[in-house]
C-alpha positions in Angstrom: -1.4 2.0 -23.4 -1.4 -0.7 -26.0 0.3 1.4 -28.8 4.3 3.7 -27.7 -2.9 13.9 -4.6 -6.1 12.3 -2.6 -2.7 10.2 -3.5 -0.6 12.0 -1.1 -1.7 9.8 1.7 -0.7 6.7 -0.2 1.3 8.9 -1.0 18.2 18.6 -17.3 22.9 19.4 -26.0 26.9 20.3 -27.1 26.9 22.2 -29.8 23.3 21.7 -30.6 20.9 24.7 -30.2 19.1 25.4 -27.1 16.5 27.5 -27.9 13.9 26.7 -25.6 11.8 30.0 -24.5 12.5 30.1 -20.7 11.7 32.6 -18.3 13.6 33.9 -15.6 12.4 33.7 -12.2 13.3 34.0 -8.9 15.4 31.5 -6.7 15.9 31.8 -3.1 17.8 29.6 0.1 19.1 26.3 -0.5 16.9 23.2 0.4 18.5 21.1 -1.6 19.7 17.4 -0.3 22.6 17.0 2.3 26.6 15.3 1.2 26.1 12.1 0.7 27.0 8.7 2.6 29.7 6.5 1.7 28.3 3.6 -0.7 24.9 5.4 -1.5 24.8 4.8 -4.9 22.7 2.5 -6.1 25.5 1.4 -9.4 27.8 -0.8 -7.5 28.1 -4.5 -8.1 24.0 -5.9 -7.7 23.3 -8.0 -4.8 19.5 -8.3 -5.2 17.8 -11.3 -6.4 18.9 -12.9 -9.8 17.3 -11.8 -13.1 17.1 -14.6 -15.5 19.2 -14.4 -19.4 17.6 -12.5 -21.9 15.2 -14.3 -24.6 15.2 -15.4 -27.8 16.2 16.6 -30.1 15.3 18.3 -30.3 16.2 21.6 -28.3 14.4 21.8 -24.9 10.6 22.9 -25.2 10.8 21.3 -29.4 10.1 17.9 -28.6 7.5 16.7 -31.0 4.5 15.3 -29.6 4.7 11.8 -30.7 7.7 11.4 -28.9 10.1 10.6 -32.4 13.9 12.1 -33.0 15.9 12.9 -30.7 19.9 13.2 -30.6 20.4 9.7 -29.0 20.1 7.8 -32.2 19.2 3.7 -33.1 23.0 3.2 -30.9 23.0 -0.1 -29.8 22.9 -0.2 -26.3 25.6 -0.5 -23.3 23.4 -3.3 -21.9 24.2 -1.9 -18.2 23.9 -4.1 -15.4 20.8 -3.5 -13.2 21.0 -1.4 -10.2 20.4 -1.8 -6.9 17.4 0.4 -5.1 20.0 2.4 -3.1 19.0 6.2 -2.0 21.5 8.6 -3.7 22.9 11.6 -2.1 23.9 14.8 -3.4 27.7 16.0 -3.2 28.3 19.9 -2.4 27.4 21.7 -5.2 29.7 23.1 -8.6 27.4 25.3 -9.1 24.3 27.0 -8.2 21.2 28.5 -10.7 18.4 30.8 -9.9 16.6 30.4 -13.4 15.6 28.5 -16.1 18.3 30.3 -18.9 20.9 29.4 -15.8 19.8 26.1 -15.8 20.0 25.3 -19.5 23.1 27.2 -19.9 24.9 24.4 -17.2 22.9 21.4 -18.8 24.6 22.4 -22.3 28.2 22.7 -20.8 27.8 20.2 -18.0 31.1 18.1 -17.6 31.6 14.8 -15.7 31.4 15.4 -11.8 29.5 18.4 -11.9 27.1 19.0 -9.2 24.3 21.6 -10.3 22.1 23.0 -7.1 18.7 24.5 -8.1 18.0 27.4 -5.7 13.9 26.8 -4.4 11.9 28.8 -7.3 10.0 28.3 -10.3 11.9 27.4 -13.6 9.6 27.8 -16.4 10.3 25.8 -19.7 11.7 22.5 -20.8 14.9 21.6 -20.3 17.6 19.0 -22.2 20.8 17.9 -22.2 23.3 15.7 -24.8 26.3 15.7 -22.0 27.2 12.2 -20.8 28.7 12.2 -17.0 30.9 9.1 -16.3 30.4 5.8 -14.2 32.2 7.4 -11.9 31.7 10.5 -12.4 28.1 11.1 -12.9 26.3 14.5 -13.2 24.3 16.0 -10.6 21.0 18.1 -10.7 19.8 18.5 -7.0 16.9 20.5 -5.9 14.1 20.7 -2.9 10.4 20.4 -2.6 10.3 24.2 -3.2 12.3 23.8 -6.7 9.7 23.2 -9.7 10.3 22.9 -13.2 7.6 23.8 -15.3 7.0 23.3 -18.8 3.9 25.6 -19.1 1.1 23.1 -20.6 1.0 19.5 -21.0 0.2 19.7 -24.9 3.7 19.5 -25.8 7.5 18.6 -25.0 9.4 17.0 -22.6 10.2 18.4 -19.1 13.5 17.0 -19.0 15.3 15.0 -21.6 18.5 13.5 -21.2 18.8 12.7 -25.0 21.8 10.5 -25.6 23.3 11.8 -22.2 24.4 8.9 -19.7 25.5 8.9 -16.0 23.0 11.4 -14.4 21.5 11.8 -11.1 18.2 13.9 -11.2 17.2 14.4 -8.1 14.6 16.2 -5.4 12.3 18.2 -7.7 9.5 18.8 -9.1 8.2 18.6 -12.6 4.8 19.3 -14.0 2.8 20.7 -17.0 4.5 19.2 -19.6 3.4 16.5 -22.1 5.7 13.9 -20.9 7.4 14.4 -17.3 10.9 13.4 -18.1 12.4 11.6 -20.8 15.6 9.3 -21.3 16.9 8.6 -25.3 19.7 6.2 -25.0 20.4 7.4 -21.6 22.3 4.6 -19.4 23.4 4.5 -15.5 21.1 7.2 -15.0 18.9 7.5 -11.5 15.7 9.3 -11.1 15.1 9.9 -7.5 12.8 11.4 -5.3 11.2 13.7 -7.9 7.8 14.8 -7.8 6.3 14.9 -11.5 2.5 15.3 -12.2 0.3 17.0 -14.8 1.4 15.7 -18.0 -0.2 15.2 -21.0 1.0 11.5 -21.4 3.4 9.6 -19.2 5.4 11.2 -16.8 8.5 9.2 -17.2 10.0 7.5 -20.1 12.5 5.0 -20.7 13.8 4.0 -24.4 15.5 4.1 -27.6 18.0 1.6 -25.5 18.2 3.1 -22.2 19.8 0.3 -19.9 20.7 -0.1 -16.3 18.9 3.3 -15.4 17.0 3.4 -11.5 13.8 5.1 -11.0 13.3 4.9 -7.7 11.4 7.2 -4.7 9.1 9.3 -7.0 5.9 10.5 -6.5 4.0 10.6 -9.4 0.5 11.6 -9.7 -2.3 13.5 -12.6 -0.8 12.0 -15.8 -2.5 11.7 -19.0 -4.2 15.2 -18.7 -4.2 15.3 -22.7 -5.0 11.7 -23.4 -5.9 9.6 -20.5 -5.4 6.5 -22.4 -1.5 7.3 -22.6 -0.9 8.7 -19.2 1.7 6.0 -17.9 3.3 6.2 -14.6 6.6 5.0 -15.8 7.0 3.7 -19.5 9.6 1.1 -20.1 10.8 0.9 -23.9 8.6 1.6 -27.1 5.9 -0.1 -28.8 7.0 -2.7 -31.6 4.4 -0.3 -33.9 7.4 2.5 -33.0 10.3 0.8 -33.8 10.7 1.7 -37.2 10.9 5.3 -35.9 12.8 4.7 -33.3 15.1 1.9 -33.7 15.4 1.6 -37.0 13.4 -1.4 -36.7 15.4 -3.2 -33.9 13.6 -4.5 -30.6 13.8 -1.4 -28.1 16.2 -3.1 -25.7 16.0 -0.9 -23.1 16.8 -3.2 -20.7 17.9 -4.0 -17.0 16.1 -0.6 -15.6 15.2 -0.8 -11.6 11.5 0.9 -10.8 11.8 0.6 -7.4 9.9 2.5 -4.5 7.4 5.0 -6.0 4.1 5.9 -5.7 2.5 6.2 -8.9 -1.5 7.2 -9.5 -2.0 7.0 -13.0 -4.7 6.7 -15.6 -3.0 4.3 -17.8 -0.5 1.5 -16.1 1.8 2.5 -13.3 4.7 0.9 -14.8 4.1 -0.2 -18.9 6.4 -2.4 -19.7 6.8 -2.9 -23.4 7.8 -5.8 -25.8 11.7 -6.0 -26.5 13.0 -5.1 -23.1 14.5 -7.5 -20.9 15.7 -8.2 -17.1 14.2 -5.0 -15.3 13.2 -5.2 -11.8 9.8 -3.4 -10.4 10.1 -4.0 -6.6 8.2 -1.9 -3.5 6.1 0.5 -5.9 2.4 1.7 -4.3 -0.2 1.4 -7.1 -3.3 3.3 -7.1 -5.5 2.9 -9.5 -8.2 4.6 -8.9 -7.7 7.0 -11.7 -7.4 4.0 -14.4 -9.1 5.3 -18.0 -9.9 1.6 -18.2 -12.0 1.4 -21.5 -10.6 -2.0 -22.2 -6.9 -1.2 -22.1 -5.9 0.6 -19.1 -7.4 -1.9 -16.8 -4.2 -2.8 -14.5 -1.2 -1.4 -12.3 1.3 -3.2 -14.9 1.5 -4.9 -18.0 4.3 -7.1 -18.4 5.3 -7.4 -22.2 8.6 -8.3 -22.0 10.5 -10.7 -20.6 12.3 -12.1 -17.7 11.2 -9.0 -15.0 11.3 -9.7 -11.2 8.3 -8.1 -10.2 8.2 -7.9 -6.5 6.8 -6.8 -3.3 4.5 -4.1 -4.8 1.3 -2.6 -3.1 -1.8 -1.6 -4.8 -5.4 -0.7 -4.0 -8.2 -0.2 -6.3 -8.2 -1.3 -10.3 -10.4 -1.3 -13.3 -9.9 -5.4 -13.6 -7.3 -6.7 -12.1 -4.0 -5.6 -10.4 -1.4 -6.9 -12.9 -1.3 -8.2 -16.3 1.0 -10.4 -18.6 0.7 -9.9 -23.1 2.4 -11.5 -25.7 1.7 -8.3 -27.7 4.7 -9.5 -29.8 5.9 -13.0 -30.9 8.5 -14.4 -28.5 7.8 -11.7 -25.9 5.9 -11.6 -22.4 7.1 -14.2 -21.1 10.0 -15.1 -18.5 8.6 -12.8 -15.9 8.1 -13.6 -12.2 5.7 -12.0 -9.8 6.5 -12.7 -6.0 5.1 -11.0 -2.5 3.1 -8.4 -3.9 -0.3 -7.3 -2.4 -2.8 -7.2 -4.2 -6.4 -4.6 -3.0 -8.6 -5.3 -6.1 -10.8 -2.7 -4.9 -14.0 -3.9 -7.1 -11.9 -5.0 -10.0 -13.4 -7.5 -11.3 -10.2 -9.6 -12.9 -7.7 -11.3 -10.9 -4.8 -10.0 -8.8 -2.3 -11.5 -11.5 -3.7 -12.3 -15.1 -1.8 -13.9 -17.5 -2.6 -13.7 -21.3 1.0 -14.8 -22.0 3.2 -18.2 -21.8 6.1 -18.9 -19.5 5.2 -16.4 -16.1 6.2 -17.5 -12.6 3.5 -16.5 -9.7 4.3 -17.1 -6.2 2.2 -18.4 -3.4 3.3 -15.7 -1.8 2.0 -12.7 -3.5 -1.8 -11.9 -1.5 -5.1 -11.2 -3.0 -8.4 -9.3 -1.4 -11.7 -8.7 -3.2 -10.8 -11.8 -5.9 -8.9 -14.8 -7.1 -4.8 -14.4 -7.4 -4.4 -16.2 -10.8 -6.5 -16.3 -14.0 -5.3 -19.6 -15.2 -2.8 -22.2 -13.5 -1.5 -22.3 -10.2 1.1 -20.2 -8.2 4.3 -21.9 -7.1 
């Protein structure tokens, strides 16, 4: 959005209160993710293609629905280095919880290192956290395919919010019926893996208020927007420049150096929105299908590229309003930088191009493939 399955085949606050309603239900087996590998995190010194230098709560279930407050604050951010799309692993568990008031009791006390198994069952309500894990001691929340966590109606709140909480590994579940899927506020070194979230009211994952160096990566996200189809992003990079007087007390939303790497994302706004003031992400091996785009003038594209210097690479997609992805200086200096390479393109009856740019300064490759129309709107590929 412009302001802050048929898909199967294509595919967690201190002292603060936590007052969330949850219900208790039933858990069950483990199915939960195996020890992990030597070296399978994704945080260790980046070996993947060069970015270029950067241009010129609420308590669980309270979260307001135009996304403001929050516990993370206008910080200025760690500036994290950009991961690497490496499959994480979960380490035996600290702990085990069958229920949602067992789960937000550990979220509220979690420590550094903690490893937090969620038996297979239902978890009804919304869930946050304040408690940072460490770089090398990160905080673990493992569950299964049979593990869901839901927040009861997508008018309102936030599945999962790490708010102000760094160093977390989210991991195997399922999130659905809430109004936003899961949301980081100056979270940074976090890594959303292999979660299933779907029905939302907006986006199902958000990134901002300085969230840096995060990895979303192996999700399968799918019936977004079920409250306002214009705002149901796959994954939402930063915040609007109209938000940042709410958010960030008027800075640029730097929320930078974030990996979107290997998901499949059906949505009816952009896959992957990436807003004005963030810098240096990557978006590499995503599957785009867009043939649940709102369209009506703005949602008309897998991605929009607003801010600067992405590497945006070897991403699939099939079917699109207009064209497959999109470049906007939608604020002065920004949009620019950004370089698309071996992605392939399906337009699908979209009538644009496979990469348009409406902004200065893009790179697109020879190399990135086009069916049902041209590659470029303007210029030539390199």
């Amino acid at each position: 959005m412009k302001i802050d399955l048929k898909f199967a085949g294509l595919l967690v606050a201190g002292a603060v209160a936590t007052s969330a309603v949850v219900l208790v239900t039933t858990g069950g087996d483990d199915d939960g993710p195996s020890e992990p590998a030597a070296g399978s995190d994704p945080f260790a010194a980046p070996s993947g293609p060069a970015v270029p230098a950067p241009a010129p709560g609420r308590g669980a279930g309270a979260a307001p629905s135009n996304g403001a407050g929050g516990g993370a604050g206008a910080q200025q951010p760690q500036n994290l280095p950009l991961p690497e799309p490496r499959r994480v692993a979960c380490p035996r568990p600290t702990a085990t919880v069958r229920n949602a008031t067992e789960l937000q009791g550990r979220l509220t006390v979690a420590e550094p290192g903690e490893v937090i198994r969620l038996a297979p069952g239902t978890y009804r309500g919304q869930f946050t956290t304040q408690k940072s894990g460490a770089p090398d001691k990160p905080i673990f929340v493992c569950g299964g395919p049979r593990t869901v966590l839901d927040g009861g109606s997508p008018a309102k709140g936030y599945g999962f919010h790490l708010d102000g909480a760094s160093h977390w590994r989210l991991i195997g579940f399922t999130l659905q019926r809430s109004q936003k899927g899961v949301m980081l506020d100056g979270s940074n070194g976090s890594v959303l893996q292999g979660l299933t979230v779907r029905e939302t009211g907006d986006e199902a994952i958000h990134l901002r208020r300085f969230s840096t160096g995060n990895a979303v990566q192996f999700n399968v996200i799918s019936a977004t927007g079920r409250g306002n189809p214009r705002f149901g992003e796959g994954v939402y990079l930063g915040s609007s420049h109209n938000n940042w007087g709410d958010l960030t007390q008027g800075q640029p939303d730097r929320s930078d150096n974030n990996l979107v790497a290997g998901n499949r994302i059906q949505a009816t706004a952009e896959a992957v929105d990436i807003k004005e003031g963030t810098t240096g992400g990557r978006l590499a091996d995503n599957v785009f299908d867009g043939s649940r785009l709102s369209g009506d003038k703005v949602n008309d594209s897998w991605v929009d590229a607003k801010g600067n210097n992405y590497v945006i690479e070897g991403n699939r997609g099939t079917r699109t309003v207009k064209d497959g992805f999109q470049t906007h200086e939608e604020y002065q200096g920004w949009g620019t930088g950004n370089v698309f390479r071996r992605n392939v393109i399906a337009l699908g009856g979209g009538k644009g191009a496979g990469i348009a740019l409406f902004s200065d300064g893009n790179t697109v490759a020879c190399d990135n493939r086009v069916t049902g129309g041209q590659l470029i709107n303007k210029g030539k590929c390199s």
